[in-house]
PAKOLFI-961755 format. One record per residue (C-alpha): residue number from 1; residue in three letters; x, y, z. Coordinates in Angstrom, 1 decimal. Example, Ala and Ser with C-alpha at 12.3 -4.5 7.8 and 13.67 -1.06 7.14 Angstrom:
R     i    aa       xx       yy       zz
R     1   ala     12.3     -4.5      7.8
R     2   ser     13.7     -1.1      7.1
END
This chain:
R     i    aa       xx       yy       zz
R     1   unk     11.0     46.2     -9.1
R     2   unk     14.4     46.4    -10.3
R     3   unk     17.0     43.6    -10.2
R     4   unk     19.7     43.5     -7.3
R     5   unk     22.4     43.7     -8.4
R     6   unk     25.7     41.7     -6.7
R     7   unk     28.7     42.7     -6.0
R     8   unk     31.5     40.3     -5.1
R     9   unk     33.8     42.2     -2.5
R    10   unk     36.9     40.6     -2.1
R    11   unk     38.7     42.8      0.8
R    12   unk     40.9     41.2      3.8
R    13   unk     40.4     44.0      6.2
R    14   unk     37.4     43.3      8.7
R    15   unk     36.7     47.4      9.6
R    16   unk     36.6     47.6      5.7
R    17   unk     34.5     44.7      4.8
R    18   unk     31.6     46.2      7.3
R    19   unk     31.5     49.7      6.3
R    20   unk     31.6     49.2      2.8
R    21   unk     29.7     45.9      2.7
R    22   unk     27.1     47.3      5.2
R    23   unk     26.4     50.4      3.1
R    24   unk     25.9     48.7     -0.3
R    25   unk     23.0     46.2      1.1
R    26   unk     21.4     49.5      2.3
R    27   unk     22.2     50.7     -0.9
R    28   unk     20.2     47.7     -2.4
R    29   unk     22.7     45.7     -3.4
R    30   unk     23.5     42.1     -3.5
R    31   unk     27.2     41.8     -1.2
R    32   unk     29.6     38.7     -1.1
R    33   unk     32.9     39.0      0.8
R    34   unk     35.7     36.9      0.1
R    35   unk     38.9     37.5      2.1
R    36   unk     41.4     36.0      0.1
R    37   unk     42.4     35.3     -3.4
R    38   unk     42.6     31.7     -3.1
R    39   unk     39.1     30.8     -4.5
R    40   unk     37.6     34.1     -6.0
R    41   unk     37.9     32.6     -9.3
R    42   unk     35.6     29.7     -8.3
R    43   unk     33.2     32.6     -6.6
R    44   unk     32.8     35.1     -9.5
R    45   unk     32.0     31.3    -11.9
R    46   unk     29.3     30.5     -9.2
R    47   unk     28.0     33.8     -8.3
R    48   unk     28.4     35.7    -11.5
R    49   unk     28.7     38.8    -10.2
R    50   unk     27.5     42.2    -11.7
R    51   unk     31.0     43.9    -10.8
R    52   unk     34.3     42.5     -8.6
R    53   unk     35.5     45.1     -6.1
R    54   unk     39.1     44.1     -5.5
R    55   unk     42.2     44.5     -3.3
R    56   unk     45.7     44.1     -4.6
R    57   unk     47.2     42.9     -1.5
R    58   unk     45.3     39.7     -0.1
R    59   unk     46.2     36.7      1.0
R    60   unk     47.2     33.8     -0.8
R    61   unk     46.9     35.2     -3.8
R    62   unk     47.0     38.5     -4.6
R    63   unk     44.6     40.7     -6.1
R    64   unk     47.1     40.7     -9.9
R    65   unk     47.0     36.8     -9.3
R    66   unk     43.4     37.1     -9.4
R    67   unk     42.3     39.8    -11.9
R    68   unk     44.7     37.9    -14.5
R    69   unk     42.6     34.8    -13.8
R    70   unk     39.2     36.5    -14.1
R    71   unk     40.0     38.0    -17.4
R    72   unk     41.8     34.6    -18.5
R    73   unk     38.7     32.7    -18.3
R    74   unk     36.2     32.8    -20.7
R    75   unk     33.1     32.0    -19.1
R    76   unk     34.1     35.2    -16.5
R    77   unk     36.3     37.7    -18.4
R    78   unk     33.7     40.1    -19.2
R    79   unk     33.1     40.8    -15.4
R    80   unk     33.5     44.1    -14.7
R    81   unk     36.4     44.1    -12.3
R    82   unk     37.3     47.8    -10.4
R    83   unk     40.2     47.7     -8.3
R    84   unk     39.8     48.9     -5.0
R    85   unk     43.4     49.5     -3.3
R    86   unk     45.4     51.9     -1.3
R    87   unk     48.2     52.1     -3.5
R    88   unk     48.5     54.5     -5.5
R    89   unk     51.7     54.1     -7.1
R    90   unk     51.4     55.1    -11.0
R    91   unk     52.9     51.8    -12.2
R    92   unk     50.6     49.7     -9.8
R    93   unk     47.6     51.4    -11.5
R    94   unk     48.9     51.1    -14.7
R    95   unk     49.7     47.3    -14.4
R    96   unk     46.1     47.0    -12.9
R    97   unk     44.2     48.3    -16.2
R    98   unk     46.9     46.5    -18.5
R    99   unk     45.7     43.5    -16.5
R   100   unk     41.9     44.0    -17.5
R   101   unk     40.5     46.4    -14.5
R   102   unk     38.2     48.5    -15.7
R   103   unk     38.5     51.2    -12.9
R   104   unk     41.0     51.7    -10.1
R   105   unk     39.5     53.1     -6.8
R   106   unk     42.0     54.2     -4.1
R   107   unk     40.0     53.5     -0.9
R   108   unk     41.2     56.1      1.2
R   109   unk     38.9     58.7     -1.3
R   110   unk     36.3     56.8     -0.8
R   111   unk     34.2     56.7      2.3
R   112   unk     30.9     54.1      1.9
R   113   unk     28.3     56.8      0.8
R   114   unk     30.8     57.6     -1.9
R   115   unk     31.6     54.2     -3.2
R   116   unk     28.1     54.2     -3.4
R   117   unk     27.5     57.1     -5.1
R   118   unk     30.0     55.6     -7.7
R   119   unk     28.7     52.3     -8.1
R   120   unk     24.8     53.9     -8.8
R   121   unk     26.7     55.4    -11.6
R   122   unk     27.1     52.0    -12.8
R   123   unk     24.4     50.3    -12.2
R   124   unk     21.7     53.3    -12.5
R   125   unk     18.5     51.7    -12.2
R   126   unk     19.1     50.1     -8.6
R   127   unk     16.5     50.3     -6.6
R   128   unk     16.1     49.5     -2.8
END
């Protein structure tokens, strides 16, 4: 059998955190949820995640706050770190993948069976 793979979700919106949560553990992943920024650092140390899904706008630190810390650390910085946010600004993307993101998701294209779709791209050999 295949690893599971986790994914840290780090999301402040409960409706969100279910439907895309919910759909990845039937997917066959591994899901923690974390609703603010103030100790994702200390999560994706402990948990070592296989990839970050994260908002920009969180509280108590937001999702730039925390991305800059994940890719300043050494032990973490090569976590793969896709930003999943409803702007959609050009500079706020761009200041995302200056930052170390190495996608930029705008949640309103995604529904669950699509985020999905596009993390099974990722991570091909999942298996439930």
């Amino acid at each position: 059998m295949a690893r599971k793979y986790k994914i840290l979700l780090i999301e402040d919106e409960p409706e969100l955190v279910e439907l895309f949560s919910t759909a990845l553990k039937r997917a066959g992943f591994e899901v923690e949820v974390i609703e603010d920024g103030s100790n994702a650092l200390d999560l994706v140390k402990s948990l070592k995640p296989d990839l970050v899904l994260l908002d920009l706008i969180i509280p108590k630190k937001d999702g730039y706050e925390v991305l800059r810390e994940i890719k300043g650390d050494k032990s973490v910085s090569q976590t793969l770190v896709y930003i999943f946010s409803n702007l959609t600004q050009k500079d706020e993307i761009e200041k995302a993948m200056k930052l170390g993101a190495k996608d930029y998701l705008i949640k309103s294209d995604y529904t669950p069976s699509k985020l999905v779709d596009k993390i099974n791209k990722i991570f091909p050999s999942n298996d439930k």
